[in-house]
Backbone as CSV, one residue per row, in Angstrom:
resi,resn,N_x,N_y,N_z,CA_x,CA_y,CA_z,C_x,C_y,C_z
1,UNK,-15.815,5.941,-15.651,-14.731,5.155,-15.090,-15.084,3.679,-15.180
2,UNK,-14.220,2.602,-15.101,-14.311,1.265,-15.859,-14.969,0.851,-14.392
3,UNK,-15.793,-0.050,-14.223,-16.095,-0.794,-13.395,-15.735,-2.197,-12.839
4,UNK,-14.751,-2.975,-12.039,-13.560,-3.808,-11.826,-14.777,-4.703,-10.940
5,UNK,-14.446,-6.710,-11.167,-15.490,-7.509,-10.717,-15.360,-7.357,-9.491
6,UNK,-14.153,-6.894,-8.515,-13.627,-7.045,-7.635,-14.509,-5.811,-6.586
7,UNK,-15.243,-5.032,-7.386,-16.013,-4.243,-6.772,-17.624,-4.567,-6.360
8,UNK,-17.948,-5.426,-7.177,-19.450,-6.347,-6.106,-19.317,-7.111,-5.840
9,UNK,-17.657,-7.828,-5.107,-18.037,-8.869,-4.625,-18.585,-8.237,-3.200
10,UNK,-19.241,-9.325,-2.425,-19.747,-9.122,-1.117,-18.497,-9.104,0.067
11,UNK,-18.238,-8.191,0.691,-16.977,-8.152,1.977,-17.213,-7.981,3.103
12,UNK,-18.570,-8.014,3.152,-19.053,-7.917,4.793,-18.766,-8.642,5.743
13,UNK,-17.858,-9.904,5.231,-17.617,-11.184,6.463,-16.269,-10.989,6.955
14,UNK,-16.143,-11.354,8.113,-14.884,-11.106,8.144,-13.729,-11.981,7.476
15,UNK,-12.462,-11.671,7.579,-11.456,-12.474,6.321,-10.643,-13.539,7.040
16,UNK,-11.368,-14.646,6.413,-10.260,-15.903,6.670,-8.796,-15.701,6.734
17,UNK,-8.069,-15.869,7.636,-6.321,-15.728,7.716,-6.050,-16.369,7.034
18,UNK,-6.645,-17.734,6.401,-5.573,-18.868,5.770,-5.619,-18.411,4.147
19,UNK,-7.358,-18.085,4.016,-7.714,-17.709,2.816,-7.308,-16.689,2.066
20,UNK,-7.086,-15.386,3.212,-6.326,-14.282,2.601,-4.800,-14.216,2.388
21,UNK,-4.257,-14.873,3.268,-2.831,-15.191,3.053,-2.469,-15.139,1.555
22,UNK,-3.319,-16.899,0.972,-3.252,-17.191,-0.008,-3.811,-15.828,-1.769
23,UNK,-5.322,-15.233,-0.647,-5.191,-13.992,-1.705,-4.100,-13.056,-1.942
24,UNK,-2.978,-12.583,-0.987,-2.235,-11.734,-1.045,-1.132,-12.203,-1.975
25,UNK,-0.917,-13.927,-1.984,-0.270,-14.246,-3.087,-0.515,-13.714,-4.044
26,UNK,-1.502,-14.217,-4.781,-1.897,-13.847,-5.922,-1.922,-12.726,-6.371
27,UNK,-2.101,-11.693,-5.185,-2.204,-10.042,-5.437,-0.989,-9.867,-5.996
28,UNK,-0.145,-10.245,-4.778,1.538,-9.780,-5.154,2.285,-10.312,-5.917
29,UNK,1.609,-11.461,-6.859,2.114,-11.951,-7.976,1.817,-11.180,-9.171
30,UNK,0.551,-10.539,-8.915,-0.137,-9.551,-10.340,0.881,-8.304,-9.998
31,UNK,0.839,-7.929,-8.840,1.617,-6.420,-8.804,3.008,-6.897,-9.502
32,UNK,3.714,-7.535,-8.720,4.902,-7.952,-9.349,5.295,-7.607,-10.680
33,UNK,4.237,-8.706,-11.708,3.977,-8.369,-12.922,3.678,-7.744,-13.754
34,UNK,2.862,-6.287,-12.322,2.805,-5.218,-13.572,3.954,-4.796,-13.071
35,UNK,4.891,-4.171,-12.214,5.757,-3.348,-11.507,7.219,-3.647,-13.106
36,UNK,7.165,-5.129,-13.073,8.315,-5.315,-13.403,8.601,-6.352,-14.571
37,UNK,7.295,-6.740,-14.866,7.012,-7.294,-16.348,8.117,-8.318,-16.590
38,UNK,8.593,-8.438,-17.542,9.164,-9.681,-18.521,11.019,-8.395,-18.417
39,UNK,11.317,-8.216,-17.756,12.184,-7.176,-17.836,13.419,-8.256,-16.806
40,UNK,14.146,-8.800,-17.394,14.903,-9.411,-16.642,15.746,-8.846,-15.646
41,UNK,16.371,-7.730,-15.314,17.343,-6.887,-14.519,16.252,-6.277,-13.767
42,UNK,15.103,-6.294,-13.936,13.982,-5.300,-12.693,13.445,-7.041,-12.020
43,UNK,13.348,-8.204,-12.338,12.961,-9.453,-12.073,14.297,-9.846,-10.919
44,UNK,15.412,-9.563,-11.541,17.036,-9.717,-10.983,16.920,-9.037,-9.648
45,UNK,16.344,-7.863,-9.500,16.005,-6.690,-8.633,15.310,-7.228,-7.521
46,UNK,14.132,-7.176,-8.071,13.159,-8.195,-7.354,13.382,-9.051,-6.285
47,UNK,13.672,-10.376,-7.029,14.451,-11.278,-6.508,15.660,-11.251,-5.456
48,UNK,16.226,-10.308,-5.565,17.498,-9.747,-4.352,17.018,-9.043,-3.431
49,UNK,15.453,-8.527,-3.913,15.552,-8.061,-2.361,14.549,-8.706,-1.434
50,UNK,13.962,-9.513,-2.334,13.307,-10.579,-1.751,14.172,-11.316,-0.942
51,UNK,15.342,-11.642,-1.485,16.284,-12.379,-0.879,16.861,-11.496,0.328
52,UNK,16.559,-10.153,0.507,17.242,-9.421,1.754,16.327,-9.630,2.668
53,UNK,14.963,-9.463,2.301,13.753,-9.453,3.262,13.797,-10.828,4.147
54,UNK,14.159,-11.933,3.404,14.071,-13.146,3.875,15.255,-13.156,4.937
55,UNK,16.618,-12.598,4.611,17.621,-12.796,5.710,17.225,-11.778,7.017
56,UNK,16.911,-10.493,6.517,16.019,-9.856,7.648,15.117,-10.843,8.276
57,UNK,14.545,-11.258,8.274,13.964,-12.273,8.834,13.768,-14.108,9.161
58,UNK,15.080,-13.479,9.659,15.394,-15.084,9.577,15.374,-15.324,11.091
59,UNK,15.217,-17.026,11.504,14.352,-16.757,13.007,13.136,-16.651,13.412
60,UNK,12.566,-15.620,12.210,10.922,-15.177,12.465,9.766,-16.610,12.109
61,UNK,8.692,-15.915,12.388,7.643,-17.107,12.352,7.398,-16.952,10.995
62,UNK,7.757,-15.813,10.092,6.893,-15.571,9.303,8.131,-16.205,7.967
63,UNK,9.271,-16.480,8.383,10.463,-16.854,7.810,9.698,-18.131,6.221
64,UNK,9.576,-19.301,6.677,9.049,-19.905,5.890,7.857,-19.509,4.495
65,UNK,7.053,-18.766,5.124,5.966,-18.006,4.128,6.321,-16.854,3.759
66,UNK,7.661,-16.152,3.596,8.273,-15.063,3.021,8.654,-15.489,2.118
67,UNK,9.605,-17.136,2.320,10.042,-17.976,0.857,9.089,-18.339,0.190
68,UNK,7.975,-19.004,0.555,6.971,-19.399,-0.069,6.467,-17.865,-1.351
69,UNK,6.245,-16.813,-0.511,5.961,-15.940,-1.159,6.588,-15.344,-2.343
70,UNK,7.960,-15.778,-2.087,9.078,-15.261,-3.297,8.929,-16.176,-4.364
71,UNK,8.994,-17.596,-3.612,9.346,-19.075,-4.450,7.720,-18.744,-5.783
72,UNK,6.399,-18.417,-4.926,5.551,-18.088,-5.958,5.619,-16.825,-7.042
73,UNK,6.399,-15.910,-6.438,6.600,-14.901,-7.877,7.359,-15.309,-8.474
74,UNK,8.575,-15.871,-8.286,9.459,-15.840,-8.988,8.900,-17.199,-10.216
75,UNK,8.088,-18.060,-9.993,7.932,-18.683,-10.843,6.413,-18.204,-11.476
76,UNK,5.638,-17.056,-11.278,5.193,-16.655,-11.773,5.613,-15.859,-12.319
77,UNK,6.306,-14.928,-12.159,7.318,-14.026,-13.505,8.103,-14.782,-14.375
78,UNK,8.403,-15.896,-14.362,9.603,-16.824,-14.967,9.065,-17.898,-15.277
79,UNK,8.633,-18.335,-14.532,8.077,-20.196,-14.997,9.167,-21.086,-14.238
80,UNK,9.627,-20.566,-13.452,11.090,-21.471,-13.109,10.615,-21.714,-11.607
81,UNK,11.097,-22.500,-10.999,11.092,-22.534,-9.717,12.686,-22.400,-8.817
């Protein structure tokens, strides 16, 4: 079985909130990209329900960094902002 770098890094510390935040970006920018690739109508998809999640939560604390979170895939699947 392939061996991934992500498997020696060291994790014994506990996880920065600000730092992981920012890792989960990045995670959910790679998933994104494999889920739904260069496929414009699964990107279209995406994007709408990103856009539901955000009205579900509108009000919330977490409201602002839900957009943030979309605003970064979507211009990582696209290049667009």
């Amino acid at each position: 079985m392939t061996k991934y770098k992500f498997e020696d890094v060291d994790t014994s510390n506990p996880p920065n909130a600000e730092e992981l935040a920012y890792a989960l970006m990045s995670a959910f920018g790679a998933l994104s990209s494999t889920v739904v690739g260069n496929d414009e109508e699964k990107q279209a998809e995406l994007f709408s329900k990103l856009d539901q999640a955000l009205a579900y939560n509108e009000g919330a604390t977490s409201y602002v960094e839900l957009a943030r979170l979309a605003q970064f895939t979507k211009f990582s699947l696209t290049g667009q902002q």
